[in-house]
N, C-alpha and C positions, 0 to 999 in steps of 0.2 A: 369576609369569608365565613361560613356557615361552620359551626361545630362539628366533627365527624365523631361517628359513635365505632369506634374500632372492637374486632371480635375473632376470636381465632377460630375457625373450623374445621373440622375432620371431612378431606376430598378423597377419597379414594385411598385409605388409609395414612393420610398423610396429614397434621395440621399446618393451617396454612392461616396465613397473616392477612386479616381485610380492617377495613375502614371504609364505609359507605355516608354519605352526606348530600345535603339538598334532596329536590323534590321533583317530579316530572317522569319522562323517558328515564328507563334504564341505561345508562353507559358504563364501558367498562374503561379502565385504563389499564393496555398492558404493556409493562416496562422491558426498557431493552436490557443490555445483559448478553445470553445471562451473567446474572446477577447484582448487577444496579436497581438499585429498586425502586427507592421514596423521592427521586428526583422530578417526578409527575406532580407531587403533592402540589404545588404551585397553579400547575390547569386547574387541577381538581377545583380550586378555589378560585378561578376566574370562570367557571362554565356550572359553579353550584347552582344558581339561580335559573338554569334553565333545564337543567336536569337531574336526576339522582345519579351519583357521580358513585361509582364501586374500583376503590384500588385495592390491590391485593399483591404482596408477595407469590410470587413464582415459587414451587419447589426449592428448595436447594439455595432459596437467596432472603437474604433480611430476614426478618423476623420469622418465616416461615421455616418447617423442620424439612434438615438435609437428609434427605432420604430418597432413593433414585425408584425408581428408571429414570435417567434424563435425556429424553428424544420427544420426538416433535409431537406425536400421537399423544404421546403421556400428557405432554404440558394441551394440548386439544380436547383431550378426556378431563383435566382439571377444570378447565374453563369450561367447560358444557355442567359438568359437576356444580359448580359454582352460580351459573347462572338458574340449572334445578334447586337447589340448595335456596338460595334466595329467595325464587318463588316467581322469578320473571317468564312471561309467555315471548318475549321476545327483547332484545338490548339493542344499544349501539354498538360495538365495538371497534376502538381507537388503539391503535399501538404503535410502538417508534422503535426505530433499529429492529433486535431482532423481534422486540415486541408487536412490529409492522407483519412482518412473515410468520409471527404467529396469528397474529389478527384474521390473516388472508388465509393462512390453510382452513384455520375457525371457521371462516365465512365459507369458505367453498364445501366443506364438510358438515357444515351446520345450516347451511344458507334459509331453512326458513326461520330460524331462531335471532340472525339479523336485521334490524332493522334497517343500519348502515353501517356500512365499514370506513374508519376514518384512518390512512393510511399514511404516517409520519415516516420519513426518511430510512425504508424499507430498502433491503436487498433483492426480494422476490424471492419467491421459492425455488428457482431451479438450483438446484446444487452447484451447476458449474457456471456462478455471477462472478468467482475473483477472476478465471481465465479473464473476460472481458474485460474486468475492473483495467488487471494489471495489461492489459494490451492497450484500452483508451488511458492509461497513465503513458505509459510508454510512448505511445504516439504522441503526446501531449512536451516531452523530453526533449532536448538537444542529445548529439550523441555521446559529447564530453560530458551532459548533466545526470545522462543516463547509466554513462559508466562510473560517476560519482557514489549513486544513489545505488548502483548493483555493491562497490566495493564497502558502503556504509551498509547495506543489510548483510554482508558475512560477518559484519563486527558483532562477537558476541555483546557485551555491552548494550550496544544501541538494541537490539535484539529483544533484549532481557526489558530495559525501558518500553519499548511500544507495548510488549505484550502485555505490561502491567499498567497500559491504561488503555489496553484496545479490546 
């Protein structure tokens, strides 16, 4: 894995946490979340050799400073920021979970500034993807496994567990 040269920058009055390495294409990695961050660091170091690989903290997460607005435009106006900032005429952009639905608004609002969009285990943009979620989970249920799994989401407990790792 190639050395990365890490650097903090001021995005729109915010500093934000990067680390750019290797050499080629611009790509970005953006991390899901929010606020999981450095768990990309690993691609970054298997795709160095083929490109210049740019990770960055999100707003509000890892090394970068917690300071809002946090909505999808803001974190779109960062990443456009960041890729002027750098100096690139155009990038990859790759992202996973919510970093996938950030990728995609990126790209459709920035679309001649992508080169490609690499789409990892994304939601989609439409606001209403849990109705589905939870209707193809449910269809997926027996009706006694169904009624298990409804009387185990009132439990606060288990509740309190998911959210602090979902």
């Amino acid at each position: 894995m190639t050395k990365y040269r890490e650097q903090v920058i001021t995005l729109n009055n915010v500093r934000i946490w990067t680390a750019i390495q290797g050499n080629g294409i611009p790509l970005v990695l953006c991390h899901g979340g929010p606020g999981g961050y450095d768990y990309l660091h690993s691609v970054a170091g298997m795709i160095d050799d083929l490109c210049r690989v740019v990770r960055y903290d999100q707003r509000g997460s890892g090394r970068s400073e917690m300071k809002g607005p946090y909505n999808v435009d803001t974190f779109v106006e960062d990443l456009e920021s960041l890729r002027r900032k750098l100096g690139f005429n155009e990038w990859i952009v790759c992202g996973h979970s919510w970093g996938a639905a950030l990728a995609l608004t990126y790209t459709i609002k920035c679309i001649p500034r992508v080169k490609a969009l690499i789409y990892i285990s994304g939601t989609g943009i439409d606001p209403n993807w849990k109705e589905g979620y939870h209707r193809n989970r449910e269809a997926l249920l027996t009706p006694e496994e169904l009624e298990k799994f409804r009387q185990l989401e009132k439990n606060r407990r288990y509740r309190r567990s998911i959210n602090s790792i979902a």
